[in-house]
C-alpha positions in Angstrom: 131.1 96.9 93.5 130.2 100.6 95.3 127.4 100.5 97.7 125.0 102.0 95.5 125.2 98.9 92.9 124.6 96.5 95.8 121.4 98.8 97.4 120.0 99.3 93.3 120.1 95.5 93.3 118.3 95.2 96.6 115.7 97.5 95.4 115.3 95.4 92.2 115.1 92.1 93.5 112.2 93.2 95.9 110.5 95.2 93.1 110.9 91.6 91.1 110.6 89.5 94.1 107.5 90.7 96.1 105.0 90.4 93.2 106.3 87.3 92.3 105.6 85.7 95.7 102.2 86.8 95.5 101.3 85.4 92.1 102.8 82.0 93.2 100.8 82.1 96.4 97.8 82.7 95.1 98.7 80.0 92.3 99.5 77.4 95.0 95.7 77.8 95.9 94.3 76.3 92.9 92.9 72.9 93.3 91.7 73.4 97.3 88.3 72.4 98.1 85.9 75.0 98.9 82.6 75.0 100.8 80.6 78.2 101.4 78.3 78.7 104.1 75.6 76.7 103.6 77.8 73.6 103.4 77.3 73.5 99.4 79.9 73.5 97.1 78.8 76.5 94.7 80.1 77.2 91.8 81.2 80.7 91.7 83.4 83.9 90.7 84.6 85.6 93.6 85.7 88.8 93.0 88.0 90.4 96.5 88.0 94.1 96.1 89.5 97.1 98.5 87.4 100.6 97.6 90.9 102.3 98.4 92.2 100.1 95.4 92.7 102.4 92.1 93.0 99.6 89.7 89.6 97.8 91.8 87.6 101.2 90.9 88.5 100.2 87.4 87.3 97.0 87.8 84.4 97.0 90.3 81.8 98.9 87.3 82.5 96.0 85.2 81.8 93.5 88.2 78.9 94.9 88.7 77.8 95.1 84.8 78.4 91.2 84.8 76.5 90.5 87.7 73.4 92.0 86.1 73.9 89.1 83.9 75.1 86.4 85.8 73.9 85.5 89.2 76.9 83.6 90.4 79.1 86.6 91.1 80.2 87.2 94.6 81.8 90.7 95.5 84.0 90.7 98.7 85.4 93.8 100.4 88.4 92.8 101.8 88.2 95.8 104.4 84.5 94.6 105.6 85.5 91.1 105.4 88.7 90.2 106.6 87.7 86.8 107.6 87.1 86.1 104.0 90.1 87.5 102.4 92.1 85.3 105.4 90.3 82.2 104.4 91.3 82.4 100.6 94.6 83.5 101.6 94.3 86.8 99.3 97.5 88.9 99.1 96.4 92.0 96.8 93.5 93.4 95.3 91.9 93.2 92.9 91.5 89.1 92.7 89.3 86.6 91.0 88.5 83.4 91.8 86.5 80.8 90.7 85.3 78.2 91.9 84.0 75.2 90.3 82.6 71.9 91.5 83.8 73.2 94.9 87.1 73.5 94.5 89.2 76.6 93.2 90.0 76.3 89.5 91.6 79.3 88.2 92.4 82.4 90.2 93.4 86.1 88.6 95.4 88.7 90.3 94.7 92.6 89.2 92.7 94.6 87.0 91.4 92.5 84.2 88.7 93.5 81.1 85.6 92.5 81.2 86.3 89.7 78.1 89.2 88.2 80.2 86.3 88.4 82.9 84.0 86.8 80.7 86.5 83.9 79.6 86.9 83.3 83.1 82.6 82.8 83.5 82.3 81.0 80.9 84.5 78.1 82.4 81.6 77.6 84.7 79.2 76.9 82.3 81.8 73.8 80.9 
């Protein structure tokens, strides 16, 4: 095998590998108790954002549409708020997750619509 096979496969298997670490980390969060600042356990859609993140300036209008309507949207800049990001272990931007019952139930990684979004709000309400 020449030297360019073995470096091709290299390049794929981080291309394959990198993204797939992330989605199981952030999977492996689901189920963790939460407790926001107050010491309540809220139930929540938190929505981590970068404003240097092109698919997040896709997302962040419809955010912001949905939280017209629903008061339990949280929007967190990852940049202002690197405490936060820390704490819920968030490895790329865009992320949703919510929490319900104080604990995290589902969590999404990138740019979503606003129905998948929607979907997502409507498990609080269960």
């Amino acid at each position: 095998m020449s030297w360019v096979m073995i470096i091709l496969l290299l390049i794929a298997s981080y291309l394959i590998l990198v993204p797939l670490l992330t989605y199981l980390s952030a999977k492996r969060q689901i189920g963790h108790k939460v407790v926001s600042e107050n010491g309540e356990t809220e139930d929540r859609l938190l929505y981590f954002y970068s404003e240097s993140c092109p698919p997040c300036k896709q997302m962040t209008p419809i955010i912001d549409d949905l939280s017209a309507q629903h008061e339990n949207i949280s929007k967190i800049n990852v940049s202002d708020d690197p405490d936060a990001a820390r704490e819920y272990k968030i490895r790329a931007t865009p992320t949703l997750i919510l929490v319900k019952d104080g604990v995290i139930d589902d969590i999404l990684l990138g740019a979503k619509k606003a129905t998948q979004i929607e979907t997502l709000l409507n498990k609080l309400n269960r």
